[in-house]
MARGU-201387 format. One line per field, with one value per atom (N, C-alpha, C): residue number from 1; atom name; residue in three letters; x, z, y. Coordinates in Angstrom, 1 decimal. Example, Ala and Ser with C-alpha at 12.3 -4.5 7.8 and 13.67 -1.06 7.14 Angstrom:
2
num (1	1	1	2	2	2)
atome (N	CA	C	N	CA	C)
residu (ALA	ALA	ALA	SER	SER	SER)
X (13.2	12.3	13.2	12.8	13.7	12.9)
Z (7.8	7.8	7.8	7.1	7.1	7.9)
Y (-5.7	-4.5	-3.3	-2.2	-1.1	0.0)
END
This chain:
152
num (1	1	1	2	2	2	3	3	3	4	4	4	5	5	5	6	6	6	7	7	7	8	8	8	9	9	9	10	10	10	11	11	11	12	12	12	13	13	13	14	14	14	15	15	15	16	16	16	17	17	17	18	18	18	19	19	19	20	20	20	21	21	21	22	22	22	23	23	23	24	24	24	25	25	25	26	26	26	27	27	27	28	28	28	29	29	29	30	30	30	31	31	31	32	32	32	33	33	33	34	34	34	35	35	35	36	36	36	37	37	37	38	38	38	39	39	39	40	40	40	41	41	41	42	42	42	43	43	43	44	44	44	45	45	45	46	46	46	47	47	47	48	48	48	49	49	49	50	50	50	51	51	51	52	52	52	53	53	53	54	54	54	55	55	55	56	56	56	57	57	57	58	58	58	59	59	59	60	60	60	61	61	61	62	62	62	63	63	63	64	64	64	65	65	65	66	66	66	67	67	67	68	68	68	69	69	69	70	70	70	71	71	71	72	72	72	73	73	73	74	74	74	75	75	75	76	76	76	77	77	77	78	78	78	79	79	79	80	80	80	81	81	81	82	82	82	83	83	83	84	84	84	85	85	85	86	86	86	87	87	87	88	88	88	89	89	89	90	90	90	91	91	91	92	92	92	93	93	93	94	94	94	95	95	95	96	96	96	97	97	97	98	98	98	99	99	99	100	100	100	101	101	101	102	102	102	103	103	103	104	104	104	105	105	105	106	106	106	107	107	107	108	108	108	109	109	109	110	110	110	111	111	111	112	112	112	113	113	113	114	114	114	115	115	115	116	116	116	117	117	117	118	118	118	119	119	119	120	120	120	121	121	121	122	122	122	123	123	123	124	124	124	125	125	125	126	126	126	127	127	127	128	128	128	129	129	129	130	130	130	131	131	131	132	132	132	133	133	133	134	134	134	135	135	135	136	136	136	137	137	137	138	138	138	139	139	139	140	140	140	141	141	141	142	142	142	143	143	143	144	144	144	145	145	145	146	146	146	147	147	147	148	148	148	149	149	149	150	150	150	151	151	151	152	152	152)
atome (N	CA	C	N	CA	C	N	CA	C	N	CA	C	N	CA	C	N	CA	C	N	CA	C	N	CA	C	N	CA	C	N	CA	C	N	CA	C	N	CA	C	N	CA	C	N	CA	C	N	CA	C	N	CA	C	N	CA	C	N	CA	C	N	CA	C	N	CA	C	N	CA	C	N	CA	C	N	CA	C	N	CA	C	N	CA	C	N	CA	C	N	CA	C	N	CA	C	N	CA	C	N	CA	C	N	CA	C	N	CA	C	N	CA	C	N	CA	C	N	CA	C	N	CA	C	N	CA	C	N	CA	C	N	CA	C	N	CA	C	N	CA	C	N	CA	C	N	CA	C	N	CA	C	N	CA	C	N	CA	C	N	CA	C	N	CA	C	N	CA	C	N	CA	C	N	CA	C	N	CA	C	N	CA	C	N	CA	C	N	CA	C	N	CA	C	N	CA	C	N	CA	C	N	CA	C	N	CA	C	N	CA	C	N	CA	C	N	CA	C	N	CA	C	N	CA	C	N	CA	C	N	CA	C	N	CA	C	N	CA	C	N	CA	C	N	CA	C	N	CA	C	N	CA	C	N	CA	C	N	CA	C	N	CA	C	N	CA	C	N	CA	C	N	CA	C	N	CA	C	N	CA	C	N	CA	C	N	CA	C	N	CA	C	N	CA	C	N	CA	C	N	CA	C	N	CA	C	N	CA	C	N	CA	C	N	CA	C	N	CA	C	N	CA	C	N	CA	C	N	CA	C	N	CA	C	N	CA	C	N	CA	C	N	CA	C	N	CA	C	N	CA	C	N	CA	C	N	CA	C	N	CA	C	N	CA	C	N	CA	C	N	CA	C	N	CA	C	N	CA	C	N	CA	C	N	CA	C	N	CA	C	N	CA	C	N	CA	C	N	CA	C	N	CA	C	N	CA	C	N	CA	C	N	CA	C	N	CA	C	N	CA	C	N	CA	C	N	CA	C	N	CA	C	N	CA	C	N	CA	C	N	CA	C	N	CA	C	N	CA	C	N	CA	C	N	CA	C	N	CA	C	N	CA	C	N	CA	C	N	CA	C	N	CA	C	N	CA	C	N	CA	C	N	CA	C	N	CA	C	N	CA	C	N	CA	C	N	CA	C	N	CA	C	N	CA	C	N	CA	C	N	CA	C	N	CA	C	N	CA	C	N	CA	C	N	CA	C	N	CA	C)
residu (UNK	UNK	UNK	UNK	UNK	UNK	UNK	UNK	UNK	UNK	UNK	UNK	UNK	UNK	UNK	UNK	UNK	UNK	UNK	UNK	UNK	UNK	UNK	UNK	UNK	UNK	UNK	UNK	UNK	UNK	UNK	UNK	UNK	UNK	UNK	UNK	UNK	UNK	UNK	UNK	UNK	UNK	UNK	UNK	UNK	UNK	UNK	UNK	UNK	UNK	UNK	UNK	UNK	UNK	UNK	UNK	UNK	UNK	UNK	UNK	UNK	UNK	UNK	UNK	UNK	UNK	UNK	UNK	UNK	UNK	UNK	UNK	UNK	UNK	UNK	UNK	UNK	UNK	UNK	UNK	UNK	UNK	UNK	UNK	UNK	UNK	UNK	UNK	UNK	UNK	UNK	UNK	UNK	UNK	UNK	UNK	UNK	UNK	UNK	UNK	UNK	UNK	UNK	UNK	UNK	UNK	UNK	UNK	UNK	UNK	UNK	UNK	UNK	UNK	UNK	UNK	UNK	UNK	UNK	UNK	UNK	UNK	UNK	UNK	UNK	UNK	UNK	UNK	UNK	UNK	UNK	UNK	UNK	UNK	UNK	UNK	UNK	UNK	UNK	UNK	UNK	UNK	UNK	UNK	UNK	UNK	UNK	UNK	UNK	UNK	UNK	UNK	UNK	UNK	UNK	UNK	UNK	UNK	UNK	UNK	UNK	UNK	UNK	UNK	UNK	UNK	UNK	UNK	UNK	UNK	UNK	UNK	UNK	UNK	UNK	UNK	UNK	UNK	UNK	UNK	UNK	UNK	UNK	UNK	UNK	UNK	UNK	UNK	UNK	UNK	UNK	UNK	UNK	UNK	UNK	UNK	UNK	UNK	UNK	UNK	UNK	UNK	UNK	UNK	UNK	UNK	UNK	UNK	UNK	UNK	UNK	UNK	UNK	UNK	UNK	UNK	UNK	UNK	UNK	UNK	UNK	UNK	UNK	UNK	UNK	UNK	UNK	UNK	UNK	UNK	UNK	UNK	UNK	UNK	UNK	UNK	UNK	UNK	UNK	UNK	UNK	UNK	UNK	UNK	UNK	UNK	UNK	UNK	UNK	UNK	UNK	UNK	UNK	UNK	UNK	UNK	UNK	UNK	UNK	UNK	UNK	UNK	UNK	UNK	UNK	UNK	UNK	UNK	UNK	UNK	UNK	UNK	UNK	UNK	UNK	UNK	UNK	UNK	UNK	UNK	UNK	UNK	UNK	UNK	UNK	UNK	UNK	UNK	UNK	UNK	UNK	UNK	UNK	UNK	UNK	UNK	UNK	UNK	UNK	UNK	UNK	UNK	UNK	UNK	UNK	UNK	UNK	UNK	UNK	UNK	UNK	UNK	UNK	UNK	UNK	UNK	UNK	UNK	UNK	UNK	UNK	UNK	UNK	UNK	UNK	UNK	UNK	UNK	UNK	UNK	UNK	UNK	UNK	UNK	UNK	UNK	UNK	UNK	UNK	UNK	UNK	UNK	UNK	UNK	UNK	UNK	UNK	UNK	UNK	UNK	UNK	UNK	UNK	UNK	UNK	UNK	UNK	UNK	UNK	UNK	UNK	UNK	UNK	UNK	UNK	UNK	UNK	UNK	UNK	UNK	UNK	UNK	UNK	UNK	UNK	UNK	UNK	UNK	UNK	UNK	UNK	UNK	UNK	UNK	UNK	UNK	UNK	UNK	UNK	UNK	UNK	UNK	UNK	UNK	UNK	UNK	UNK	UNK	UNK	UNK	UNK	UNK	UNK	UNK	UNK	UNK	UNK	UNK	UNK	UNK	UNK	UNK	UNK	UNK	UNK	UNK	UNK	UNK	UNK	UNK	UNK	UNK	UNK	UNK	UNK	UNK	UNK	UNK	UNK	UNK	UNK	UNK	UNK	UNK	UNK	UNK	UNK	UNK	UNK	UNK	UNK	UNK	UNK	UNK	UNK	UNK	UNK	UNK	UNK	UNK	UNK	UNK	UNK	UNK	UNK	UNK)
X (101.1	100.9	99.9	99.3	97.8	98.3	99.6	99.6	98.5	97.5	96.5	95.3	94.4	93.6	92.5	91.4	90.3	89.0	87.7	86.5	85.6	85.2	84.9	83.8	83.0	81.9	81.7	82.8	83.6	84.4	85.5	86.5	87.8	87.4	88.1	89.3	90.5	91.2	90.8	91.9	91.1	91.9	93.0	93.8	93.2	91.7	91.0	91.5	92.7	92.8	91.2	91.9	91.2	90.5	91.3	91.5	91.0	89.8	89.7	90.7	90.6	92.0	91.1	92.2	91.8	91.7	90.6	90.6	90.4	91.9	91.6	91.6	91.1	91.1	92.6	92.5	93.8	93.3	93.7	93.1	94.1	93.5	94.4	95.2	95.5	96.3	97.1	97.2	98.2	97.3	96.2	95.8	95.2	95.2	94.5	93.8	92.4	91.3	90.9	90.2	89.9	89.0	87.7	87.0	87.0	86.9	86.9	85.5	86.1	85.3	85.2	84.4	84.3	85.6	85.5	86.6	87.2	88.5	89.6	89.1	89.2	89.0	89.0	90.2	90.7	89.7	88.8	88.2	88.3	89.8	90.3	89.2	89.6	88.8	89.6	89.2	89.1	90.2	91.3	91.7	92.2	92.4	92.8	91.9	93.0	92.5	93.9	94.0	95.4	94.8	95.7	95.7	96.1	95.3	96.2	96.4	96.7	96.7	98.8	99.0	100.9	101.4	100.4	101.5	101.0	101.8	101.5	101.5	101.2	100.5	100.5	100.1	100.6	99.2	98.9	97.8	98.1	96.8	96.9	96.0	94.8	94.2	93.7	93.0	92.7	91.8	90.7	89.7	89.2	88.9	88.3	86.5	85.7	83.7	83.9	83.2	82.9	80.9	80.7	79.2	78.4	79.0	79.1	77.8	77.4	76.0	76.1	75.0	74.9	75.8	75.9	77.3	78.5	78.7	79.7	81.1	82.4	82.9	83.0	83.4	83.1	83.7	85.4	84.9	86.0	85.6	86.0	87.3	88.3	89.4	89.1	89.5	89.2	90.2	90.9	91.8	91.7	92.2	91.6	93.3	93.9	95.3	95.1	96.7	97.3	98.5	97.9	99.1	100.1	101.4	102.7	102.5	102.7	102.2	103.6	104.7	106.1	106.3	107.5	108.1	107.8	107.7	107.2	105.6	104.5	103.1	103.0	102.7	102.3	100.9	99.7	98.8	98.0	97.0	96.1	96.5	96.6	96.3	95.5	95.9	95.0	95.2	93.6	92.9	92.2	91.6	91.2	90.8	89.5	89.0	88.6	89.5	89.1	89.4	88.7	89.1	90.6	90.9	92.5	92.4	93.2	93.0	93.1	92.6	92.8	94.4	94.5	95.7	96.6	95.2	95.4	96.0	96.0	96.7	95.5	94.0	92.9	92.2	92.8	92.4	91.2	90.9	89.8	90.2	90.7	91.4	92.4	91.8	92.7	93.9	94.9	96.2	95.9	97.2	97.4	98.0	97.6	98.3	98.2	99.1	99.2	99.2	99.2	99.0	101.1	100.7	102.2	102.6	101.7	102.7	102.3	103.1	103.0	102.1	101.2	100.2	99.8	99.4	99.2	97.9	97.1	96.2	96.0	95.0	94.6	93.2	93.0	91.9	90.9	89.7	89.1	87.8	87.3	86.1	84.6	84.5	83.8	83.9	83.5	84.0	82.9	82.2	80.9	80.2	79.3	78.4	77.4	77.1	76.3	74.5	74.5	72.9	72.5	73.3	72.8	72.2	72.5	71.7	70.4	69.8	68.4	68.3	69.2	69.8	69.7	69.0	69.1	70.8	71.7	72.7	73.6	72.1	72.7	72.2	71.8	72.1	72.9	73.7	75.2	76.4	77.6	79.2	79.7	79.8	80.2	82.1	82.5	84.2	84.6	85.8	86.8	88.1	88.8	89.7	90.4	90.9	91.2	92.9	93.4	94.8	95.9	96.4	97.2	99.0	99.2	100.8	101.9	103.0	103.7	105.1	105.6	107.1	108.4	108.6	109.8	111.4)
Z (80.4	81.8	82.4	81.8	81.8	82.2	83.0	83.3	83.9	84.6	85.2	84.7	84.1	83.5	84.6	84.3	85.4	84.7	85.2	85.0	85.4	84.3	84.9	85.4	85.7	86.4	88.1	88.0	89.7	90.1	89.5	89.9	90.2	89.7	90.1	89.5	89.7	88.5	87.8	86.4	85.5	86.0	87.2	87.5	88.5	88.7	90.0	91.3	91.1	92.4	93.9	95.3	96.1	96.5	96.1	96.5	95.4	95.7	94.1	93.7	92.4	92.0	92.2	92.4	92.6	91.2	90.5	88.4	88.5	87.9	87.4	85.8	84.5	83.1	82.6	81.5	80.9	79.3	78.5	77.1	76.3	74.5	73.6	74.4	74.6	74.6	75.7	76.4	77.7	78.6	79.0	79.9	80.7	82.3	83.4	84.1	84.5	85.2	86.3	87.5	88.4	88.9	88.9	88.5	86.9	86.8	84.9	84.2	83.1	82.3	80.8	80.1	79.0	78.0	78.0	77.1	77.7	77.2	78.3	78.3	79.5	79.0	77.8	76.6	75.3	74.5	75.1	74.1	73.1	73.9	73.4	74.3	73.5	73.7	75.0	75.8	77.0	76.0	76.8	76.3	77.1	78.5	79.3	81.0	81.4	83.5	84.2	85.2	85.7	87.1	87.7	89.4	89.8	91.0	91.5	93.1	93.4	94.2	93.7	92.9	92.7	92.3	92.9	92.8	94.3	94.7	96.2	95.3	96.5	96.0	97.6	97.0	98.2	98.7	100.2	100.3	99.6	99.3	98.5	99.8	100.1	101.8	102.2	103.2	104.2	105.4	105.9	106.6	107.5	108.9	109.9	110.1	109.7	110.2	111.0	112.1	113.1	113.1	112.2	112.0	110.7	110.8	109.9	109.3	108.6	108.2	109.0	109.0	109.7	109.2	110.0	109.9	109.4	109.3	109.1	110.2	110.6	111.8	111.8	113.5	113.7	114.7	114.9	113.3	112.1	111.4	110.1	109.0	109.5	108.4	106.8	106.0	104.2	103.8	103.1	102.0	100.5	99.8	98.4	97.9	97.3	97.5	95.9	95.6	94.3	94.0	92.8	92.7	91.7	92.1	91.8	90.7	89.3	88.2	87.3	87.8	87.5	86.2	85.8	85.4	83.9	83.6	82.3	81.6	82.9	82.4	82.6	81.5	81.3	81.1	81.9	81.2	82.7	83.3	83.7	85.3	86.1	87.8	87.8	88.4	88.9	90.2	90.7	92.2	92.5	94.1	94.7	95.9	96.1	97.4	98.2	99.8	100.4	101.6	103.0	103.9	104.1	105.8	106.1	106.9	106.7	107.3	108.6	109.6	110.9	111.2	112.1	112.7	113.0	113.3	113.5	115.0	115.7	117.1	118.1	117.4	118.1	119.0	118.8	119.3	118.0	116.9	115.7	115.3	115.8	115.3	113.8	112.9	111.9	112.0	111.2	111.3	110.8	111.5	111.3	110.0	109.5	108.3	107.8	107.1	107.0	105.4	105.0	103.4	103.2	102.1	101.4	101.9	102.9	103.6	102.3	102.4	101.1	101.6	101.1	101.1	100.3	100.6	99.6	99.8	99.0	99.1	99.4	100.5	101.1	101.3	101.0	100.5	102.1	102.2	103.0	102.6	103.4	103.3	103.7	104.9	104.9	105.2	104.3	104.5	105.3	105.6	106.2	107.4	108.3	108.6	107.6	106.8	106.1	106.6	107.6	108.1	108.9	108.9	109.5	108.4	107.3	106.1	106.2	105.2	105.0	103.7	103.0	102.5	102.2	101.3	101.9	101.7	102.7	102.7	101.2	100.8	99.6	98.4	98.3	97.5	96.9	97.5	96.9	98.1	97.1	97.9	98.7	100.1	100.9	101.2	100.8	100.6	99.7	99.3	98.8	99.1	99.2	99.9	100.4	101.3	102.1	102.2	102.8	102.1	103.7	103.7	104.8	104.4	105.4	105.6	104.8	104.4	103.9	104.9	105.4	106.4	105.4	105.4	104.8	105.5)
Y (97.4	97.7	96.7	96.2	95.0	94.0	93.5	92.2	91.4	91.7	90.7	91.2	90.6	91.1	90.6	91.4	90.7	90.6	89.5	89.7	90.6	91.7	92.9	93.1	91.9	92.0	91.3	90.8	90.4	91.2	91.7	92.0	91.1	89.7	88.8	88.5	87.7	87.6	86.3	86.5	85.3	84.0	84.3	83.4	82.2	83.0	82.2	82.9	84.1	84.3	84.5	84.6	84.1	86.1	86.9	87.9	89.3	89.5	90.3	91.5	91.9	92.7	94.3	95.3	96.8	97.2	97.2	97.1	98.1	98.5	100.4	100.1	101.0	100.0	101.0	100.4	100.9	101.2	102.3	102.8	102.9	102.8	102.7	103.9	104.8	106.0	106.1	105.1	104.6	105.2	105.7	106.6	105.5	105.7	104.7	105.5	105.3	105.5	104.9	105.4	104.6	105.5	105.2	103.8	103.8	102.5	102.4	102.6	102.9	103.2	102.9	103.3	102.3	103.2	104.6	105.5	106.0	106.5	107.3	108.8	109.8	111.0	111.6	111.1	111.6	110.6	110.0	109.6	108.3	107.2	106.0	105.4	104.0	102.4	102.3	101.3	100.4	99.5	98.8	97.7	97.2	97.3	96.4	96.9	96.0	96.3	96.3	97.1	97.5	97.2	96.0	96.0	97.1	98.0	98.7	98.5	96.7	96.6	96.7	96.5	96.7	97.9	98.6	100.4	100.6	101.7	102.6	103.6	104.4	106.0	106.8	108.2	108.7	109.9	110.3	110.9	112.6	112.5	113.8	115.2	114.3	114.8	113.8	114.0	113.1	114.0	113.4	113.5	112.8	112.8	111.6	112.3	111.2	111.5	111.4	111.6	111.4	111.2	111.6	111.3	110.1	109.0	107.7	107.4	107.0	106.4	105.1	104.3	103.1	102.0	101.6	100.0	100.8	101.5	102.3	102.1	102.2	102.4	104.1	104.5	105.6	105.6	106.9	107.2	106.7	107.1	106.9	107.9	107.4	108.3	108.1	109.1	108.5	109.1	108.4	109.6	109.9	110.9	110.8	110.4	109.0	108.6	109.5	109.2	109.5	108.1	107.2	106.0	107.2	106.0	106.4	105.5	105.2	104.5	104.4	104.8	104.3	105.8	105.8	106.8	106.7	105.1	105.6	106.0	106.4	106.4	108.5	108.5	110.2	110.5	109.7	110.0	110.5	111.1	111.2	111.1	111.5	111.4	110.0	109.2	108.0	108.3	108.1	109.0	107.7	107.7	107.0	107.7	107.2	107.5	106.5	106.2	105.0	105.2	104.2	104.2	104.6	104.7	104.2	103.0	102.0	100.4	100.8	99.5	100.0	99.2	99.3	99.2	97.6	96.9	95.8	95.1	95.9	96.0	95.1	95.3	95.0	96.4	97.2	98.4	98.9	98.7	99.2	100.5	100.8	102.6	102.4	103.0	103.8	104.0	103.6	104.1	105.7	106.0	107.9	107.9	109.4	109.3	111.0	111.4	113.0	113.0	114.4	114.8	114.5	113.2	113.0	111.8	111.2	110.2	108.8	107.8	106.6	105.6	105.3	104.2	103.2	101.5	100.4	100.5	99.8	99.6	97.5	97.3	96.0	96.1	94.6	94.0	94.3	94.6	94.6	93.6	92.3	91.7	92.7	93.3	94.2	95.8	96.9	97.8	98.4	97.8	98.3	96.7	97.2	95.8	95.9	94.3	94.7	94.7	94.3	94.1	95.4	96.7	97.8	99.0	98.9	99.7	99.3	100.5	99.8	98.9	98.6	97.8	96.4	95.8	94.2	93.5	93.2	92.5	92.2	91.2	90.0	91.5	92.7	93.4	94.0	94.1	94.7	93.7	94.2	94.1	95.1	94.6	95.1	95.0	94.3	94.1	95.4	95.6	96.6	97.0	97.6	98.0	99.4	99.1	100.4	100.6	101.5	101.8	102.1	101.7	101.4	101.5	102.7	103.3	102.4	102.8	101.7	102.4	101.3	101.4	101.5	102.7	103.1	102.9)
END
């Protein structure tokens, strides 16, 4: 399942891609996690990284803030997704919690999105502004990605 492996302290791939990969890990016992971790629930080794930017997945719920922390947008849709991980993986729910992308119309609004509907996940540079925390900027990564409708 590990075709692209990544550096696990970037997120990056080993290919030099430009685009960091969505690293869910992968364990002796087929089982996939997200966020990774060093054992699988059951207790197996780490032995790989699974993009999950090449599965969709579908919302499981979904919620709009309207009361954001700073640099935040506002407001703010999130879903808790569920990836689709193909017919042959029997191990574990792979979950995620992430924005909903905006629209891209230039309007900054969220695409709509209801419990069950299919969603990818895309790369976001900032998921936040970073100079409105109390936060210093160059302290942490403000990029990630957020998860946007797929047209059926």
């Amino acid at each position: 399942m590990s075709d692209h492996e990544t550096d696990d302290a970037t997120g990056m791939g080993q290919s030099g891609d430009e685009e960091p990969t969505f690293a869910a890990a992968e364990y002796a016992d087929g089982a996939v996690t997200y966020p990774p971790h060093t054992v699988s629930p059951t207790g197996a080794e780490r032995v790989g990284t699974v993009d999950l930017r090449e599965y969709e997945g579908h919302v499981l719920t979904w919620t709009t803030s309207t009361a954001t922390p700073p640099g935040v947008r506002e407001p703010n849709t999130l879903a808790i997704v569920e990836f689709d991980m193909g017919p042959a993986y029997d191990g574990p729910a792979v979950r995620a919690l992430g924005q909903i992308a905006e629209r891209g119309d230039g309007s900054e609004e969220a695409f709509d999105v209801d419990i069950g509907d299919r969603v990818e996940p895309v790369y976001a540079a900032e998921l936040r502004e970073p100079g409105a925390g109390i936060r210093e900027p160059e302290s942490q990564a403000w990029d990630g990605f957020r998860f946007r409708p797929v047209d059926e």
